[in-house]
C-alpha positions, 0 to 999 in steps of 0.5 A: 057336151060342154057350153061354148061362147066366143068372144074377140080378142086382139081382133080374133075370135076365141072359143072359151068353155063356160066357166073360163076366164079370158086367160084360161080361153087365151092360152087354151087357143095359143094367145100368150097374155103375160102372167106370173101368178096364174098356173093351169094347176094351181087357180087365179090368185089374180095378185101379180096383175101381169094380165092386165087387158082393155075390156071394150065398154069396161071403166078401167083395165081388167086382171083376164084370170079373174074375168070370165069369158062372156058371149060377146065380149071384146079384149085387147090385150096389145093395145096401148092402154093394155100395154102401158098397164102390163109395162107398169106391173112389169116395173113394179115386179122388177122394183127390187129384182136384183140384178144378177141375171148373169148368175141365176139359173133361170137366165135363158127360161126366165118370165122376167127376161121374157117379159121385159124383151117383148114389153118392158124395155123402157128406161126406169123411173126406179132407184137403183139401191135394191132391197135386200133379203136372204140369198142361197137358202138351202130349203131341203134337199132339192131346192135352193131359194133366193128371196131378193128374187121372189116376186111373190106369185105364191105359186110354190106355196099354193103348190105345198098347199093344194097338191103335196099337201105337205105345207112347208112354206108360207108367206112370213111378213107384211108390205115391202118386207114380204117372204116366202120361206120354210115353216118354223121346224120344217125342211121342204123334203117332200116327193114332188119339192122339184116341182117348185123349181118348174113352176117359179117363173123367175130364179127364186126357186132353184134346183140344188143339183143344176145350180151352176153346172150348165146354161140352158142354150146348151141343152137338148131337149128329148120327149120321153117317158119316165121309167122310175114305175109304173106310172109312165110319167111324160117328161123332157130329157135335157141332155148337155153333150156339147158343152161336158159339166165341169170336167164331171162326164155327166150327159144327162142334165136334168129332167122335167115333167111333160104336161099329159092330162091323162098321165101325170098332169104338170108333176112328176116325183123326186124318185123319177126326177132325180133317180137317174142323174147317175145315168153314166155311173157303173155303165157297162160297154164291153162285151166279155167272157169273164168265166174261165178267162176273162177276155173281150168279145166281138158281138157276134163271137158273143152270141156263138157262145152264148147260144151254144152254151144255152143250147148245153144242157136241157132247158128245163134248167134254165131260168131267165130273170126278166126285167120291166124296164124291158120295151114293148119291143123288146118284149116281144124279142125275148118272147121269140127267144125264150119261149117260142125258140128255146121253151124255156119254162121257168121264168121270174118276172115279179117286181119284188123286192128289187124292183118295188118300193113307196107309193101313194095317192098322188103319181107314185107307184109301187112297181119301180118299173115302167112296162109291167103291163107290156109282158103281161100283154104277151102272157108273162106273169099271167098265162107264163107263170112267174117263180119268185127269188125265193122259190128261184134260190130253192131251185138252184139250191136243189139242184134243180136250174143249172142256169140262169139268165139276168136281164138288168135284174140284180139278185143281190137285192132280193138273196142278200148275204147269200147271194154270191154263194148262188150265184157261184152255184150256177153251171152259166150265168149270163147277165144282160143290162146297161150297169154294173152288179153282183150277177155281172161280176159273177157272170160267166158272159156279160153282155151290155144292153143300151139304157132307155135314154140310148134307145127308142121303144115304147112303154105301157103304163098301168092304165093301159096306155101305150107311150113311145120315147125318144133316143137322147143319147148315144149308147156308151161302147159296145152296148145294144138295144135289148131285142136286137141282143134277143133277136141275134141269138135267136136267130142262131138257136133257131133249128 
């Protein structure tokens, strides 16, 4: 069990961890002393002395994310001698600020702004002729850096240093002429460069993708869960419904990561952050028969079909190309169906090679689907056995599956050239998912599934833990929840 002190601070008694500093105990307990360099992730360089509080007893001010917690000790961090301190580093930070704050991207999350409106708003002692430096600084493919904004936190070389481990940034220069910029020869093209524009508490550092689309007032904030692998990173779904980005359709704005200790800490991938800003391209929201007429279809004139055509022929040549985006609800209405209703036997539910990709030692995971681990619970892929492409082409190729059932599955990632010959083959092929491919353009019935920002449902990550997420969006057209397409059709196969 870990030693507790307490000291005071501003008056009230905080609990502190041995080993804490006054900052880390503060905002551990929900007192926000000001700061700009210190990050619960990446230490104390203690170098932009924001922190600055009255330390009863003590000589002079001290910087609280280099001064340790101590049984007894009494902090001010609002006192007139504290304050004065932290008004003067304030100043000294925005001494060559420029002043483009109706232009930057930060505008509206930004520490300076913050800052100034709570502690700052003094008339300055500071001449106006700002010192320049380079501006739109195309980083890498994700980041933009503007360096007359930097205030020299170093939290983003710190992050390329100790958690990417990638280096591609220094500080070049000494004094006034100071800044951060790319390594000789080098791009910041690392998994995790989005990080950084997370971490810059001002507009230094911003995100290429989210430049000058839309402010942050006009943007709804949803919890969720990342479902680019298996890792089920926690993130924030920032979506822009009211206010659409520049006539281009997009709802989704950005995402960012969700601070969960157990999951992926402060981080997230570039893959989960920026694979799903083309969240509305190639949806689908009609309910259609394509084969042998194409014609649009109430949902329940859909599922009188489509049951009857899966009740056609002996289910023995049936197969179901199953999903792990798939929810745990969801799991457990396709079980109802394919299993437990029709005795469906020849399931395919392996991520590879559609569903699989690059992993490594950081957050990534090789399964580029979240919810794995939430078929297994209920004996997919372990007691019900799972067919691989390959063998599913032999299958079909013999003679031996007369139809084929996709679940946000796309074969043509797997069969390649041959993909379209068979398909073509198959008797019935239903393809069920929220986009557009292959299986759905030769699909006898294609029936459009909500994607995960439309619905709410829970994902099980690797590790076992079970995490739900929130609907930020509206389903486009017709589209339904996975297990309520499963539940009406089982509902009509059911004897």
């Amino acid at each position: 069990m870990d030693k507790t002190l307490r000291f005071t601070l501003d008056g009230r008694p905080i609990e502190a961890r041995l080993g804490e500093t006054v900052l880390e105990a503060a905002t551990r307990a929900g007192v926000m002393i000001p700061h700009y360099c210190w990050h619960q992730a990446l230490g104390n360089p203690g170098n932009c002395r924001m922190c600055i509080v009255e330390v009863e007893g003590a000589a002079k001010p001290q910087v609280s994310c280099r001064l340790p917690a101590r049984e007894g000790l009494v902090v001010r961090s609002i006192s007139p001698a504290a304050r004065r301190a932290q008004c003067s580093a304030l100043e000294f930070h925005l001494v060559d600020h420029p002043l483009d704050c109706p232009v930057c991207d930060q505008s509206g999350e930004c520490g300076l702004q913050d800052y100034y409106m709570d502690i700052g708003r003094y008339k300055s002692a500071m001449r106006e002729d700002k010192a320049h430096a380079g501006k739109r600084l195309a980083l890498g493919p994700h980041i933009m850096l503007d360096q007359e904004r930097c205030i020299m936190c170093t939290r983003c070389t710190r992050f390329v240093g100790q958690v990417s481990k990638s280096h591609e940034l220094g500080i070049f220069g000494r004094g006034h002429r100071q800044a951060v910029d790319l390594v000789p020869g080098r791009a910041l093209d690392n998994p995790y460069s989005g990080n950084l524009a997370d971490i810059c508490p001002v507009g230094a550092l911003t995100d290429r993708d989210f430049r000058f689309q839309v402010r942050v007032w006009y943007l709804d904030s949803t919890e969720s869960i990342c479902p680019g692998c298996s890792r089920g990173c926690n993130i924030f779904v920032h979506t822009s419904t009211r206010r659409p980005w520049q006539n281009q359709g997009r709802r989704l704005a950005r995402l960012k990561p969700r601070f969960s200790p157990e999951v992926n800490g402060h981080w997230i991938c570039d893959e989960g952050r920026y694979g799903f800003l083309d969240f509305d391209s190639k949806r689908l929201g009609r309910v259609m028969r394509l084969k042998p007429v194409s014609e649009e279809l109430s949902w329940d004139r859909a599922a009188q079909e489509v049951a009857a055509a899966l009740r056609r022929k002996p289910v023995e040549g049936l197969a179901v190309a199953a999903s792990g985006a798939l929810s745990n609800e969801d799991w457990l209405a396709f079980k109802e169906l394919f299993v437990d209703t029709l005795q469906a036997r020849r399931f395919l539910f392996a991520p590879e090679p559609d569903q699989a990709g690059t992993e490594d030692q950081l957050l990534r995971r090789r399964e580029k689907t979240p919810n794995l681990e939430g078929g297994k619970a209920l004996g997919f892929g372990t007691k019900i056995e799972s067919l691989g492409w390959d063998s599913l082409a032999g299958d079909i190729e013999a003679g031996k599956v007369w139809g084929l059932y996709v679940i946000d599955r796309d074969p043509a990632q797997a069969w390649g050239g041959r993909s379209r010959e068979l398909l073509e083959r198959l008797d019935l092929l239903i393809y069920q998912g929220p986009r557009q491919c292959l299986a759905g353009e030769l699909a006898h019935y294609r029936l459009p599934a909500t994607a995960w920002l439309e619905e709410e449902g829970h994902f099980t990550n690797f590790q076992g833990n079970v995490q739900g997420y929130q609907r930020a969006l509206q389903p486009l057209g017709a589209a339904k929840p996975d297990w309520a397409i499963f539940a009406d059709l089982e509902r009509r196969l059911k004897p």
